[in-house]
N, C-alpha and C positions, 0 to 999 in steps of 0.2 A: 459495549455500546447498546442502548436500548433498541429492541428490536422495534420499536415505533417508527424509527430512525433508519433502519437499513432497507433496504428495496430488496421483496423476495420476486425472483423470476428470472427470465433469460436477460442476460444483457452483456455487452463488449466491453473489454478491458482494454481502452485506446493505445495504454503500454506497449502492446503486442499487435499482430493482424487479426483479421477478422477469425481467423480459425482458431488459433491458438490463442486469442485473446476472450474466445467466447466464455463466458461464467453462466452459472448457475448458484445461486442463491437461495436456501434455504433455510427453514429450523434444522437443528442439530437431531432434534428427531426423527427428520423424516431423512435427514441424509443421511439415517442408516438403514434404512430399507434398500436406499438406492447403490449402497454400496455392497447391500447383500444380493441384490438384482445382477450386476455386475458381476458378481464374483460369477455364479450362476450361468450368466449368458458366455462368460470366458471359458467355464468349463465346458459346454454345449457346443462350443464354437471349436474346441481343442480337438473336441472326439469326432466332430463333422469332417476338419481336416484335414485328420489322417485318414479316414472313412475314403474322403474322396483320393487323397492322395494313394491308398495303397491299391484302389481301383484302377489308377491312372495306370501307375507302375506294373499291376497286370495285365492291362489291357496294352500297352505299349509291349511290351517284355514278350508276349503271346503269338506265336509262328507256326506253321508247320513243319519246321525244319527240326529233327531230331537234336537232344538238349541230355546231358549227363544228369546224373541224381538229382546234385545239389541245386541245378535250376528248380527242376520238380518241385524240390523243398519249398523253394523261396518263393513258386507262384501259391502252394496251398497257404503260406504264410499270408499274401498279401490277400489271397481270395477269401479266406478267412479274418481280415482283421476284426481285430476287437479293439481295445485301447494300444497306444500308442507306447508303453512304458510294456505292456505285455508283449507286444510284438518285437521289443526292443530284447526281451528276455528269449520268448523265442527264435529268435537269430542269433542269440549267445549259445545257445545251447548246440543251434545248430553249428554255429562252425567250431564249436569243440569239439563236436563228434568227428568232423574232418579235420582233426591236428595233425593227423598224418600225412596230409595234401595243402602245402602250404599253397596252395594257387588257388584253391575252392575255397581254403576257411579265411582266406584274407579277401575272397569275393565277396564272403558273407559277412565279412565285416563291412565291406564298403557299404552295400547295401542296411546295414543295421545303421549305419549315422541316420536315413531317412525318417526313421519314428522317432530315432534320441534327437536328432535336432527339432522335431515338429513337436514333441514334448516336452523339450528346452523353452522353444517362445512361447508358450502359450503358460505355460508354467511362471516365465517369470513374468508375462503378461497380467497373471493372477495375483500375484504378487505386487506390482507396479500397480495394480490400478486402486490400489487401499491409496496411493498418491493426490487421483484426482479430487481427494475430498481434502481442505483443510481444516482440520479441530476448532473450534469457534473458541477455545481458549490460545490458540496459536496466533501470532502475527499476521493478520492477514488484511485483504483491501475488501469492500463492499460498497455500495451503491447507497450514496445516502436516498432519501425520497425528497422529488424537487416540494419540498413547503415552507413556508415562513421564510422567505429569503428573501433579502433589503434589508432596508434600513430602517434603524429603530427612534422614532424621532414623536415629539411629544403633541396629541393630537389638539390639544386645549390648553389654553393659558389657567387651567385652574392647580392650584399648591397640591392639592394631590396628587393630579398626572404629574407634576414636575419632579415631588418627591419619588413615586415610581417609578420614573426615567433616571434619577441619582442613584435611588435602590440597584440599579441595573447597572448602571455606569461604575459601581461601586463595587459589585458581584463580581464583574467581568475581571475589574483590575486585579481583586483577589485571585481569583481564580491562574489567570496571568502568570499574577506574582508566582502563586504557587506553582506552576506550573515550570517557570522558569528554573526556579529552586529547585526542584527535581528533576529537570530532565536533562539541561545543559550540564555540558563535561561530566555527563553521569555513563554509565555502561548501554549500552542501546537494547532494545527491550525492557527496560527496565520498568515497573509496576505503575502505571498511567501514565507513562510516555508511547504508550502502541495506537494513541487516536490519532494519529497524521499519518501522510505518505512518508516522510522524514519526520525522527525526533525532535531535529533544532535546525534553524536554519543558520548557516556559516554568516559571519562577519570578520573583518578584519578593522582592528583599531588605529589611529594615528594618535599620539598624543603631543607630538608636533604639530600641531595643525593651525597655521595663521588666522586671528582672530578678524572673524567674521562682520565685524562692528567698524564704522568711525565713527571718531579716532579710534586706530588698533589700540589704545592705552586704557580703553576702555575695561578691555579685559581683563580681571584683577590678577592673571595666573602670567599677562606678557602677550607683546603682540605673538611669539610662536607657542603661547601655553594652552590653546584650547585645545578639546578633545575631537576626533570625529570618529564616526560608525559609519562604516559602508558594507549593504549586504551583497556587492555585486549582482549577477545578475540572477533573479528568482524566477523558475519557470513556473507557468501556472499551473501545467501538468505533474511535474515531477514534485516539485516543493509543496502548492499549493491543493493538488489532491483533485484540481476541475478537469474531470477527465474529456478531454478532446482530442480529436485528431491533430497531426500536425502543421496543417495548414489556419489550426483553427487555436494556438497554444498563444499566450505573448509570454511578455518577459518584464520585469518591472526590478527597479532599484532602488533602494533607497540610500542618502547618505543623509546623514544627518551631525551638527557640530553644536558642543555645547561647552560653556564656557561661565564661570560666575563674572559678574558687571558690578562694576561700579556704577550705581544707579540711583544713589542719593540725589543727583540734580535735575531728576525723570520722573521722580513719585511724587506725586499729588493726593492729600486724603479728602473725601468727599464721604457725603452720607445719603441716605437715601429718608427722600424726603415722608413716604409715609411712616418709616421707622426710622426714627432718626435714632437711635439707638445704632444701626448697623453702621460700621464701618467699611468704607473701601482703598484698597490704595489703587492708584491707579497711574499705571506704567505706561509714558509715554518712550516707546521704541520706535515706531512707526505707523502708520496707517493701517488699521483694521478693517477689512471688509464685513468680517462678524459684528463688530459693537456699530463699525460706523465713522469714526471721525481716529482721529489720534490716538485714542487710547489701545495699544498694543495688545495689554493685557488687564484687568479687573479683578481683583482681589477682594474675597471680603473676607474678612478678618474670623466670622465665623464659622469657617471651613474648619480650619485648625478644630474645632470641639464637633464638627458635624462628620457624615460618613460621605461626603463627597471627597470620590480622590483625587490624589493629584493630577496637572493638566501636562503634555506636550507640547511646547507651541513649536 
């Protein structure tokens, strides 16, 4: 995705709650500094809290009530700490020296889980946090930037703009088309299907479906031969990628039924009077509120050799 397009900065991933859903958005370049900062502040953060921790443990552990060797040991251990993995070794050492005393060297084991566990999470803490970043060539979600959104409709009745509104209209189908072609019942990630929240959205077919028209005879395939398409329900969040909260989500359906007609006794050809060259057929189905009166649909004949694409009605 062009980075013109993706929103660099803080912002919420409404998926999740406010804390775990927080993002960060970057270039790929600078989210590696940030990951090198990280590693850095985990390591700084590991050796603080065993620091503090084997303070704790001596200053707790600390009496004046007389104490056998091995305590001795294990307070100069703690009052000296250094790293967490070194203190781990000097408590190994120490309770082999008392292998003889299974009561003392099994004391110093217990006490030795203290720096091997505080070396444990912070360790894998350094390790898990290579996680918080996602590779910009991996699957991921981004914040497009709110511009150019509406609707795209033609500002002047001159042949040019209209032609560039077809240009458009033209683009899109292709793009569509292609689109469909490679991503439906293909493998998911698959190589230009990762610009959505979802690759395809599900539908289910009917191709029984009672024809939509009177007379049902109308329909060349039988009154049960038509086809329908229903996408059940499409969330705008999950399917369609507008990230909102969920008081703020809707839900939309579509079904749609399509059918070939016998419609010989519905077509009318007319032409258009500054060119009388053009031809139109014109499909009376019902009441259009786009043209106006009767005619359903408006064909002209020069589509077919022009890059205007096909229509849905």
């Amino acid at each position: 995705m062009s980075q013109q397009l993706a929103y660099t900065g803080f912002w919420v991933d409404r998926t999740r709650d406010y804390v775990l859903g927080a993002t960060l958005t970057m270039k790929s370049s600078n989210g590696a500094y940030i990951i090198a900062a990280l590693s850095s502040l985990v390591t700084i953060a590991g050796a603080s809290a065993w620091t503090l921790l084997a303070f704790t443990l001596h200053q707790v552990r600390a009496t004046d009530e007389p104490h056998d060797a091995a305590f001795y040991q294990h307070q100069v251990v703690f009052r000296n700490a250094g790293s967490a993995l070194g203190s781990v070794w000097t408590l190994y050492k120490t309770a082999r020296a008392w292998k003889n005393s299974s009561k003392l060297r099994n004391r110093t084991r217990v006490l030795l889980l203290c720096p091997l566990l505080t070396y444990a999470v912070f360790e894998a803490a350094s390790i898990l946090q290579a996680r918080i970043a996602t590779k910009a060539y991996n699957v991921n979600l981004v914040k497009l930037r709110n511009q150019n959104c509406g609707f795209v409709d033609q500002i002047d009745g001159t042949i040019a703009t209209a032609a560039q509104l077809g240009g458009k209209k033209a683009n899109d189908t292709r793009a569509a088309r292609t689109y469909a072609g490679q991503c439906y019942n293909q493998n998911i990630g698959a190589l230009g299907c990762t610009l959505m929240p979802v690759q395809y959205l599900n539908y289910t077919t009917n191709v029984d479906t009672a024809c939509p028209f009177k007379p049902a005879t109308r329909c060349s395939t039988g009154i049960n031969g038509a086809v329908s398409f229903d996408t059940g329900y499409i969330n705008s969040h999950r399917e369609l990628g507008i990230n909102a909260r969920n008081d703020k989500r809707l839900e939309i359906r579509i079904v749609r039924t399509c059918s070939v007609l016998h419609t010989g006794d519905l077509v009318t050809e007319t032409t258009d009077a500054s060119t009388v060259a053009d031809l139109f057929l014109s499909y009376s189905l019902g009441y259009s509120t786009a043209i106006g009166d009767n005619t359903t649909f408006l064909y002209s004949t020069k589509t077919a050799t022009s890059q205007v694409p096909y229509e849905m009605l």
